[in-house]
N, C-alpha and C positions, 0 to 999 in steps of 0.2 A: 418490874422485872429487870434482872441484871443485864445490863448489852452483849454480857460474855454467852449468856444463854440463848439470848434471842438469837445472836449471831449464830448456832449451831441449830436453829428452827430452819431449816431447808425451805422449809413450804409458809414463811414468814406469817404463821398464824396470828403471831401477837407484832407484828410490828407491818407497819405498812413495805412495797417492795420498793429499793430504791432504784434509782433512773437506770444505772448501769444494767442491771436485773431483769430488766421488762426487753426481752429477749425475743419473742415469738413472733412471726409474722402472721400475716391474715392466713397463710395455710395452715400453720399448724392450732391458731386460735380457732379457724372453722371447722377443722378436725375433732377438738375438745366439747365444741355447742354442738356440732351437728350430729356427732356420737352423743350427745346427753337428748337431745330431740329426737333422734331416731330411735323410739324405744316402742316396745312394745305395748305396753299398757294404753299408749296415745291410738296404737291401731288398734286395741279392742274397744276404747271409747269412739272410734269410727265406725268400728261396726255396730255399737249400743245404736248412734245416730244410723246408719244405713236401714237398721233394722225396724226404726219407731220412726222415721220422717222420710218426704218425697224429696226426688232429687234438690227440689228448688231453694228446701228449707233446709238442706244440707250443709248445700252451697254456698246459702245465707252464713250459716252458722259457722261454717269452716273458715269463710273468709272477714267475717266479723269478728271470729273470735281471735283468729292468731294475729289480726291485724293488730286485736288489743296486744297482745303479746309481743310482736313486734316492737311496736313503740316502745311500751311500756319495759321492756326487758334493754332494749335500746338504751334509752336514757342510763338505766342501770349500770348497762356496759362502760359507758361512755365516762362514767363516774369513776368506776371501778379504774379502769387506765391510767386517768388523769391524775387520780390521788395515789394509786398503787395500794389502795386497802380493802381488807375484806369486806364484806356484808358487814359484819358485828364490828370490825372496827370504823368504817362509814357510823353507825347505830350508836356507838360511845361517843359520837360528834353532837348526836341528833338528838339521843335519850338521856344520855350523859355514862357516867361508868358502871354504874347500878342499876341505872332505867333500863341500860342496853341489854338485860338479864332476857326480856320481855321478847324482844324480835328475837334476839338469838334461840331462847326456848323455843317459841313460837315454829321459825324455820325448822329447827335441829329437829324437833318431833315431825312436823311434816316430812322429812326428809327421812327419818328412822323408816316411817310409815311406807311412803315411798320403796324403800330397800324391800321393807317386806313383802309386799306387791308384787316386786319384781322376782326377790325369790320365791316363793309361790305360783307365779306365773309360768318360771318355769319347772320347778320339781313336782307340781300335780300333774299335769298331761304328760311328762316321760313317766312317771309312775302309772299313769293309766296304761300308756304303750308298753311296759319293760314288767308289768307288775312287783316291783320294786314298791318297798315300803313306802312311804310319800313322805315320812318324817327325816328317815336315812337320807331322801334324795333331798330334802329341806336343808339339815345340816351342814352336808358336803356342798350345797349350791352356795350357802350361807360363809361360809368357810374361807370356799375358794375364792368371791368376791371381795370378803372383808381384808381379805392377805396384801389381795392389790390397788385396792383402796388405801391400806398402810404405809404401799411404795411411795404414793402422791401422782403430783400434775405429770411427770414423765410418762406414768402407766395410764394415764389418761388418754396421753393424745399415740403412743404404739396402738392400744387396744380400740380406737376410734377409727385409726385406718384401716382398723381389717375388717372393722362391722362393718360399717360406713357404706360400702361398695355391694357387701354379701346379701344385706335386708335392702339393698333397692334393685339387685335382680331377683332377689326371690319375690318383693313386692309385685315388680314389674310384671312378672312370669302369674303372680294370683289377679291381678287386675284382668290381664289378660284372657286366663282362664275364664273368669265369672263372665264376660262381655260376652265371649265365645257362649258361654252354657245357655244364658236365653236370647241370642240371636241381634245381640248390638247392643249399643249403650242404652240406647231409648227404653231400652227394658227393663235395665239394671234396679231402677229403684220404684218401688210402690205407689200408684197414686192417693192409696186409702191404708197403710198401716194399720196390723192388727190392732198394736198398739201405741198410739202417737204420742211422740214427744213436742211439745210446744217449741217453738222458736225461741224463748227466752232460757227454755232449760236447754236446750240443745247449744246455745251459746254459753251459759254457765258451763255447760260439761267439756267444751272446745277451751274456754279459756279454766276449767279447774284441772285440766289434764296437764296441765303446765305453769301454773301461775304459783309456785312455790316455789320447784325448780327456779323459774326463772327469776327470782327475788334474787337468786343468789349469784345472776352473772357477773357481779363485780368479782365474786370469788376467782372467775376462770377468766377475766378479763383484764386484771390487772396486772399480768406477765406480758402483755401485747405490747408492741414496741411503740406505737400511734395510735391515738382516740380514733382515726378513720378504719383502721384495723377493728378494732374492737367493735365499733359500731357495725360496720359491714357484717361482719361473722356472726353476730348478734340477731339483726334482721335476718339475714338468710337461715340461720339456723331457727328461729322461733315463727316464723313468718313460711316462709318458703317449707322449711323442716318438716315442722309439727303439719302443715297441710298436707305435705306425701304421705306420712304416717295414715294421714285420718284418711285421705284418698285409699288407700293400701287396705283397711282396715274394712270404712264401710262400703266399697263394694263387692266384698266379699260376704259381710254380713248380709246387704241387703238379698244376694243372689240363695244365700243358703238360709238365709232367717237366722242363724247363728250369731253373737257377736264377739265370741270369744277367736281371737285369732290363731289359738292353736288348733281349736275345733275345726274352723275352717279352712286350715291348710292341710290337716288331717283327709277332712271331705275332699278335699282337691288332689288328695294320693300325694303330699308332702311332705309326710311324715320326718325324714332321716331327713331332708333340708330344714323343714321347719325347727325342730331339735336344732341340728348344730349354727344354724344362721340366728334364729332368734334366742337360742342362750346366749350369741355372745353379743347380743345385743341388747339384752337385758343386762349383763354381766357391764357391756361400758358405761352405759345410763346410770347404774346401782352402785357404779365406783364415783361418780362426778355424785351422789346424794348423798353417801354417805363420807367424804371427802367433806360437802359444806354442812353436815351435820358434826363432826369432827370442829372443824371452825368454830359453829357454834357453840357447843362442849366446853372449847379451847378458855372461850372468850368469860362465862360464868365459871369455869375452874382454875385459872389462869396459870395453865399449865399448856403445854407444847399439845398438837391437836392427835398425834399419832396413836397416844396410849388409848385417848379416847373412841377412836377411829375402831378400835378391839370390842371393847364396852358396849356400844352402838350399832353394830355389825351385830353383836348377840341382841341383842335384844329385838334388830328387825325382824331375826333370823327368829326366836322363838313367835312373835306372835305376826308371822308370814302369812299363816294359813285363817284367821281369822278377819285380817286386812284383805285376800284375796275374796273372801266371800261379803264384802261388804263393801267394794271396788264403786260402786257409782255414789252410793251413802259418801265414803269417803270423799270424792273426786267436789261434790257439793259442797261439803265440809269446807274443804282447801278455799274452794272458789269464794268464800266471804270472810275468810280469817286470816288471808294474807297479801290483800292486796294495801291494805293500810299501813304494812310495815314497809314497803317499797314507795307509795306514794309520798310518806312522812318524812323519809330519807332524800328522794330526789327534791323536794321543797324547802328542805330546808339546807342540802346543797347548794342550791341555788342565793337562798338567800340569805345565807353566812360564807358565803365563800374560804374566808379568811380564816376558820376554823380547820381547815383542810389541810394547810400546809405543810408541807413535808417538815415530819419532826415534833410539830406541836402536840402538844395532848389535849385531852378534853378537859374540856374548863367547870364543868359544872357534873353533880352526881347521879342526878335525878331531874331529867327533866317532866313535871307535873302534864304539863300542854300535850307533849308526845305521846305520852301515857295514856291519856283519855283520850287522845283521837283512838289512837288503835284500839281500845279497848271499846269504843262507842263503835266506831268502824266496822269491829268485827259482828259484833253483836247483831247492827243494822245488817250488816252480811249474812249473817245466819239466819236470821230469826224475819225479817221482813218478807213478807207472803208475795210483793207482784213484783215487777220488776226481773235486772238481770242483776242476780246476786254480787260479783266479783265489780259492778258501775259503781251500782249503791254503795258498798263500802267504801269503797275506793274515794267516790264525793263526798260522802261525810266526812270523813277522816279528813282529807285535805281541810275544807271550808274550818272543820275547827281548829285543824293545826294553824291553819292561815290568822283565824280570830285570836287563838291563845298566843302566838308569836309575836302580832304587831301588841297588844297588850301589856305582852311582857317586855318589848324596846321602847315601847312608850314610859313606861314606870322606870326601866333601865335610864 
């Protein structure tokens, strides 16, 4: 790619950001993660959990899960600053220039899916309320997200400070309600569920509510001016973040049996809040997915990420309402087919360092070893019956990245 081009990529898809550029302090980097974690879809997966577990295996699940998420997004963060590069360009270190097709696809589509989630999420319940077409309100939701997804990181972190504030008092205000409606917290959640969710799926669904998203915080990390920036904003937002959500979500589920979060602020006489707090809290979240879906795009087209960012907005946008009705399928889906691509990346930062350095390129086109982690990773993710799906992959994937690595600097 020419340096005359690159230089005119704003949002430096194809080339890592240099030292001068990483500009953002931990406000405005916690702004970017906490508006991407404050989403709605994470409180309807709270209310899935309120509605199918007792408080204890909630509590379990919520703090199990985002803890994985913490760390694990953590590290990412931390990466992301330090070298100043995207997910996919991290991934042309790790997989090589060709392998790195593999993460990138991988994220990009979860992230489309994502988008469409979110718009659906919100253009079916104002359509129920407004009796408004539900495809017209699809388009126009689809539309208006993908325009400011187009602006980039600037539109990220304006549109983060207005949600940010408005989805944790309207949270605050549903918490409250449901405590109030059966008479204390002690109430709040079931000791026998009609129908139970296991502790291990209750944790796949805490950690698939975000473990795709969170693959890609180098993307929103590497404009941070210090790795302790980045880190900090990183835990709080996926750790601290994703728990309000889920708090927000299922005790509102558990009080109404409901788990969908529009439904339940509807029940709670919300309507005209719920509406305009949780679109534009969908709307921040659905600009940071389809942003590192763009990336990914960028990175197998190698081309600037903006055109693509157009392309990928339609395509959320058309199969919206398909992804909305198939919301927990999905959310499992994620939980075992993208933790291997994050795991692969921080291992083998660690233990090539010197492939990182500002400026160099990737040395090889194809890495085989990385390839067949993830691809064994995901598999053992999906398809393995006990366990917590998002561990499982995650330890496979490492253990063989580990064996095919030292293998191949042994022969090297």
């Amino acid at each position: 790619m020419k340096t005359e081009e690159k230089n005119h990529d704003s949002e430096y898809s194809l080339s890592a950001v240099p030292s001068h550029m990483k500009l953002q302090g931990l406000f405005s980097v916690m702004v970017v993660l906490v508006g991407f974690t404050f989403f709605t879809p994470s409180m309807t997966a709270g209310g899935t959990l309120g509605v199918g577990m007792n408080g204890m295996n909630f509590l379990l699940s919520m703090l199990l899960g985002n803890a994985f998420l913490g760390i694990y997004c953590g590290i990412l963060g931390y990466i992301g600053q330090e070298t100043g590069m995207t997910l996919d360009l991290l991934a042309r270190r790790s997989f090589g220039s060709i392998g790195s097709y593999l993460p990138s696809a991988l994220v990009s589509i979860t992230q489309i899916g994502w988008f469409g989630v979110g718009v659906a999420m919100f253009a079916i319940p104002v359509a129920k309320l407004t009796g408004i077409n539900v495809w017209i309100l699809i388009i126009a939701t689809g539309a208006v997200m993908t325009s400011t997804a187009f602006i980039g990181i600037k539109a990220l972190a304006v549109l983060g400070t207005i949600a940010v504030p408005l989805i944790a008092i309207l949270g605050i205000y549903s918490v409250n309600w449901g405590i109030n409606e059966v008479g204390g917290l002690a109430n709040v959640f079931s000791d026998n569920p009609q129908t139970p969710i296991t502790l291990t799926t209750g944790i796949a669904i805490v950690v698939g509510s975000f473990i795709s998203g969170g693959t890609a915080t180098p993307n929103f990390t590497r404009f941070a001016k210090t790795p302790s920036n980045a880190v900090t904003a990183t835990v709080v937002a996926f750790f601290a973040g994703n728990s309000v959500m889920m708090i927000f979500g299922a005790v509102g589920g558990a009080v109404t049996g409901v788990p969908d979060i529009f439904d339940i602020l509807i029940l709670q006489g919300l309507a005209l809040p719920a509406v305009i707090t949780l679109g534009l809290n969908i709307w921040t979240t659905n600009n940071n997915a389809l942003y590192t879906a763009g990336l990914g795009g960028s990175n197998i087209a190698k081309i600037p990420m903006k055109p693509l960012v157009l392309v990928e907005g339609i395509i959320g946008t058309l199969l919206a309402q398909w992804l909305y009705n198939n919301f927990v399928g999905f959310l499992n889906l994620l939980s075992g087919m993208i933790p291997p691509v994050g795991v692969v990346i921080i291992a083998h930062y660690f233990l090539h360092r010197e492939d990182y350095e500002f400026g160099k390129e990737e040395t090889s086109a194809f890495n085989l070893g990385t390839v067949i982690s993830v691809i064994t990773g995901s598999l053992v993710g999906m398809f393995l019956p006990w366990g917590i799906k998002p561990i499982n992959s995650l330890i496979v994937a490492l253990i063989i990245f580990i064996i095919s690595d030292r293998l191949s600097s042994k022969k090297g």
